[in-house]
C-alpha positions in Angstrom: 93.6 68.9 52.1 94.1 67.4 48.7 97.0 67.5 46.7 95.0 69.6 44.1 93.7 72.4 45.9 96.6 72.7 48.8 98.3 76.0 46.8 95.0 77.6 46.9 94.6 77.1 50.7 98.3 78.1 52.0 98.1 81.1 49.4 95.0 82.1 51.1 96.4 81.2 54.4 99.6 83.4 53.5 97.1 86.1 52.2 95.5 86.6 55.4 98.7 86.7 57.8 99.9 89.5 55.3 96.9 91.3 55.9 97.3 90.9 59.2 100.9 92.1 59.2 100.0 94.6 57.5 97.2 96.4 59.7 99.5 95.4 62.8 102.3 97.8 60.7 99.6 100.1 60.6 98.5 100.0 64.3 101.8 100.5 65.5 102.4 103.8 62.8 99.2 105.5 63.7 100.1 105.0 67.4 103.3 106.3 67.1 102.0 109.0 64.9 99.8 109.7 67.3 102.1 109.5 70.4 104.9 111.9 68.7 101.5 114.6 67.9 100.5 114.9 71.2 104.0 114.8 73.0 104.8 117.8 70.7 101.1 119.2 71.4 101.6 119.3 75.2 105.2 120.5 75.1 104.0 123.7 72.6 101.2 123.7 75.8 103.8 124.3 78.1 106.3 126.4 76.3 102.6 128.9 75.8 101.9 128.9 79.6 105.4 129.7 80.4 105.6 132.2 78.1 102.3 133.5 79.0 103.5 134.1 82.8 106.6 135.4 81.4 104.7 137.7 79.4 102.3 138.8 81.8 105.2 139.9 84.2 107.4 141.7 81.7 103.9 143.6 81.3 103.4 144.5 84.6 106.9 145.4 84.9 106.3 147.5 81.7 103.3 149.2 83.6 104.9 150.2 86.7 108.2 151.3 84.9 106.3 153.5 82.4 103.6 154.7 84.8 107.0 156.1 86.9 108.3 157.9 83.6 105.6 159.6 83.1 103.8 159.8 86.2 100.4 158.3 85.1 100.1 154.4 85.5 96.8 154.6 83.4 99.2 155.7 80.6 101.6 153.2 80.7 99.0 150.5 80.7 97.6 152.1 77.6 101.4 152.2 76.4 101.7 148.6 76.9 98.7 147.5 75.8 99.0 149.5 72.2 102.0 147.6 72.4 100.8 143.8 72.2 97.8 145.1 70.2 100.5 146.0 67.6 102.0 142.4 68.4 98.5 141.0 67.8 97.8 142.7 64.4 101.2 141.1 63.0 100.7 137.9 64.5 97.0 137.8 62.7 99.2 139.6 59.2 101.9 136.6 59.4 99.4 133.7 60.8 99.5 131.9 57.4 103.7 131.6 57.2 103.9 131.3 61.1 101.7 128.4 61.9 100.0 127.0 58.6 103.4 126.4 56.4 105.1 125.2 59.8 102.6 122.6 60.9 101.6 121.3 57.4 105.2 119.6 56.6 105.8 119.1 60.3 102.6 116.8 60.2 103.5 115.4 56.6 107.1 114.4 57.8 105.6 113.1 61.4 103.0 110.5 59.3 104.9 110.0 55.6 108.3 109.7 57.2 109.2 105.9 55.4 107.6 107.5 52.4 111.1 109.9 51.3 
């Protein structure tokens, strides 16, 4: 290496282990992005299963305690299920505030967090 061109070669040389710094940095933030998504994708898994057994019981419950009342278990399983079909029209009403403005920043703040 001459004298001449030895600032061009350790400028390059610098260059490229900034480069490769830099797509380490972003390894390590997509991977971490990545691991905090799906930890906090299989915990909302199992908070929905336990709720749905929860759910399922407190309906059967519902059944048999209405279906005493007023003597027809047909009719309380019609009672409960007009119920959650009510719960199912204002969860489709309220979809767009409940899970679209809740995941968007939670996803912008999980990726763009150096970024405030």
């Amino acid at each position: 290496m001459s004298e001449f061109t030895r600032p061009v070669e350790e400028l390059g040389k610098e260059a490229s282990d900034y480069i490769d710094l830099r797509i380490s940095e972003l390894k390590l933030g997509a991977a971490k992005g990545l691991s905090m998504t799906l930890s906090k994708l299989l915990y909302m898994l199992l908070v929905l299963f336990v709720v749905s057994i929860i759910l399922t019981s407190v309906a059967i419950g519902g059944v048999m305690w209405i279906g005493e009342l007023i003597g027809s278990y047909a009719g309380g399983a019609g009672i409960v299920a007009a119920f959650f079909i009510i719960l199912l029209v204002a969860l489709i009403l309220l979809r767009k505030r409940l899970f679209r403005d809740t995941f968007i920043p939670l996803f912008v703040n999980m990726f763009f967090e150096d970024d405030k």
